[in-house]
N, C-alpha and C positions, 0 to 999 in steps of 0.2 A: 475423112480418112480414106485410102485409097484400099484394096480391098487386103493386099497382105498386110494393115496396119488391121484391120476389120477382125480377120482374122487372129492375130497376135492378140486382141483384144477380147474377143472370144473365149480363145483358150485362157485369158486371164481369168476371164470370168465364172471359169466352169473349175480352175485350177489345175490345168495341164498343160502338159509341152506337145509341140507337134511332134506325131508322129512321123519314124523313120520310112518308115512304107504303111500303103492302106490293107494294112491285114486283119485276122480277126479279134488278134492279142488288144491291138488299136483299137478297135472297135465297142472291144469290152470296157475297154478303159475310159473311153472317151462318154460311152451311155454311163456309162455306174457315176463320173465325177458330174454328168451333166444333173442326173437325178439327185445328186447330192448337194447341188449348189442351186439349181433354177427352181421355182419350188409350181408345183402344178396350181395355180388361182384363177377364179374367175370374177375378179374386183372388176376387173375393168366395166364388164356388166352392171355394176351395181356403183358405177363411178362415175356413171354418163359417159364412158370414153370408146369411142367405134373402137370396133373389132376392123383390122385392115391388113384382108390377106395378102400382101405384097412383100417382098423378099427383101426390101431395104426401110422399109415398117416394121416388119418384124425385128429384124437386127436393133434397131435404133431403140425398141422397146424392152430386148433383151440384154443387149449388150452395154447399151448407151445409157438407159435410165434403168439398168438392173431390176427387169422385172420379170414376173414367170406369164405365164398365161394358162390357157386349154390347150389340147391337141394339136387342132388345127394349126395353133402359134408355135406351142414347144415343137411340135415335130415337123414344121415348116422349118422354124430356121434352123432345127436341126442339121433338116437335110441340105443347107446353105452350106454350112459350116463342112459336112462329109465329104461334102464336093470339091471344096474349094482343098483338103487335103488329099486328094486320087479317090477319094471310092465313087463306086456307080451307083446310083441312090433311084431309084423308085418310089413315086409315091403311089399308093394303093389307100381306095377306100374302103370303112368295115362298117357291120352294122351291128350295135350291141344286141348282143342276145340277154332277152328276158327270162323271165319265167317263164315254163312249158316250150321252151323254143323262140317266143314270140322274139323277131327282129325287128329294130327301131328303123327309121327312115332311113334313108339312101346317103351317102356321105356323111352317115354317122359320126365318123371318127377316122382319121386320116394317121395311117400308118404308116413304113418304110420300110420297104426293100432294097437290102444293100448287100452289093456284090466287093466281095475283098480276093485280094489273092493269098495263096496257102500261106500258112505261118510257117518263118524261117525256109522259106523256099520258092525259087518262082515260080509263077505261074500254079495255077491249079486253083482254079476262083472258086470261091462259096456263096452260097446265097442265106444270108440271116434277114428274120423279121425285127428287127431296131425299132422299137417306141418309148420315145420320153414322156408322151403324153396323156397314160391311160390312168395316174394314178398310182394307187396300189397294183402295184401288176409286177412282171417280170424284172430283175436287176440287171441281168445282162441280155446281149442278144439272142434271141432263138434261132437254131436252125432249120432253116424253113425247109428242107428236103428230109428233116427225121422226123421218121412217121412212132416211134417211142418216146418212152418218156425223158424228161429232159428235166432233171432237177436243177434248182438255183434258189438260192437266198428267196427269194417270194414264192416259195414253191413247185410243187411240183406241175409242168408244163407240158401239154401234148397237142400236135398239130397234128387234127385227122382230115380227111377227105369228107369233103359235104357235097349237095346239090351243087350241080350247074359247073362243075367245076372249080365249085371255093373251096377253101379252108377253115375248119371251126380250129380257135385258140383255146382250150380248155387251162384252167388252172384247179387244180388237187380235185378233178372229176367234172368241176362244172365249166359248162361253155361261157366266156367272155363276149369273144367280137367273130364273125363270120365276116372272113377276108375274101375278097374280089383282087386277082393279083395280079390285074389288065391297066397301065398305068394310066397314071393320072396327072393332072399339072394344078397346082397350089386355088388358079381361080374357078376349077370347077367344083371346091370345099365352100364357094359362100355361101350359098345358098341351106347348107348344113349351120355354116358357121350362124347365119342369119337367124335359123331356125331355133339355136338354141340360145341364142341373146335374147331372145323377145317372144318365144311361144310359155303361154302359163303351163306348158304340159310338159316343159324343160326343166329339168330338175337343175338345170343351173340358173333359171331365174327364178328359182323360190328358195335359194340354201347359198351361203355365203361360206366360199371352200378358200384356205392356203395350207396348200401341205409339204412337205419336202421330207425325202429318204434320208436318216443320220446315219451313222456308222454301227447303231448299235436299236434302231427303231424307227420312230416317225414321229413328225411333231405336226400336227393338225391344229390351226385359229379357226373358228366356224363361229361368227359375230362376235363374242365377248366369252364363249368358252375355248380355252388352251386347253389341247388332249398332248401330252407327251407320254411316248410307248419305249419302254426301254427292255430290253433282252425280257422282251413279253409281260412285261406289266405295265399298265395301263392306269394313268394319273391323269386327271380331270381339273381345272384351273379356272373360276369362274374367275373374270375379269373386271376390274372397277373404273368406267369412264375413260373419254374418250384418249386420256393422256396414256391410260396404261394401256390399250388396245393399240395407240399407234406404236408403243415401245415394242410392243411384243412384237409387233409387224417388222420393225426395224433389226429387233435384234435375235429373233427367232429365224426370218427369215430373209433378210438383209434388206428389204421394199422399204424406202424412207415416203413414206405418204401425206401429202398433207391436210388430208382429212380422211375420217374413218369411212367407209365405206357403210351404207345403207342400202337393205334389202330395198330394192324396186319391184316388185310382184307387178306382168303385165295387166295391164286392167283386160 
């Protein structure tokens, strides 16, 4: 496919039409269906399948074999897909914050900064922080020049001023990810990406994650238990063998798999 066919197919995927201009109405819209449709997984890890940060890898893994990934993936080809409709996209990397402060390694978690111009008007650009790939986290875009708070569907959201120049992302009080907002380019995330395929101190090679945002909660697979969250309540679904674990996959969250996916813990 050539890449407006790439694109067309994209937006099928996520269930949107292209936008008229790259504003921030767009922008909103285009995160909220993508979280609603791509779902955040890290099978590949536990499927033997490389991680491979490249922009037409990505695509063919999202788009082509409708699959979700991690950060690095979801909000790699995010940022394909923003470009290829007018916005200015930045990638920036962030480092999750722990407890007590404590920050994770360096290319933790690859986020997006994206420049639109004013809604219903020209000219007059904005800068939002855009992530499909943290999870539980924010619904729509942040604005990444308001230093209050900024309510949304996953809480409430504040970008303050930290060391060196970065940004701490707070949600309903606590710190999330400390952003570095010096750009970046997709191949200096592998060594991040690498880090957390295969170090045992990666909470994504010791825990089997598919999650995706519904219209009304979240639905979470984690090995052979189904968690579905509906207008806050919270229903648990042990699983029976490998036939009902690939259905759930399939029909929870659209990934036709041909075999269940197995914790690999690195030795």
């Amino acid at each position: 496919m050539d890449s407006s066919q790439l694109t067309a197919a994209y937006l099928h995927r996520i269930g949107a039409t292209r936008p008229a201009r790259p504003d921030g109405a767009a922008l909103r819209e285009l995160q909220l269906r993508h979280l609603r449709s791509v779902p955040f997984e890290n099978l590949s890890i536990h499927l033997g399948e490389d991680i491979v940060l490249e922009e037409e890898a990505l695509v063919r893994k999202v788009v082509e074999r409708h699959r979700g990934g991690f950060c690095y993936e979801l909000n790699g080809v995010f940022a394909a897909l923003l470009r290829d409709l007018g916005f200015r996209v930045t990638l920036v990397q962030a480092r999750v914050l722990g407890p007590e402060g404590r920050t994770g390694i360096p290319y933790d978690h690859l986020a997006l900064l994206v420049e639109t111009v004013a809604d219903n008007a020209p000219g007059g650009a904005r800068r939002w922080l855009a992530d499909v790939g943290f999870g539980d986290h924010s619904h729509r875009p942040l604005d990444l020049d308001e230093r209050g708070d900024q309510q949304d569907p996953g809480g409430t959201f504040r970008i303050v001023p930290a060391p060196d120049g970065d940004l701490d992302v707070l949600r309903d009080g606590v710190a999330q990810y400390r952003l570095e907002v010096r750009p970046r380019v997709l191949a200096d995330f592998e060594a991040g990406a690498w880090y957390h395929s295969t170090s045992p101190a990666s909470h994504f090679t010791s825990s089997l994650v598919c999650s995706l945002l519904t219209d009304d909660g979240r639905l979470t697979l984690s090995g052979d238990r189904l968690v579905i969250t509906a207008h806050g309540v919270r229903q648990e679904r042990p699983l029976s063998g490998e036939d009902e674990i690939l259905a759930a996959y399939r029909d929870h969250f659209g990934l036709r798999l041909d075999r269940v996916p197995v914790l690999r813990r690195p030795d």
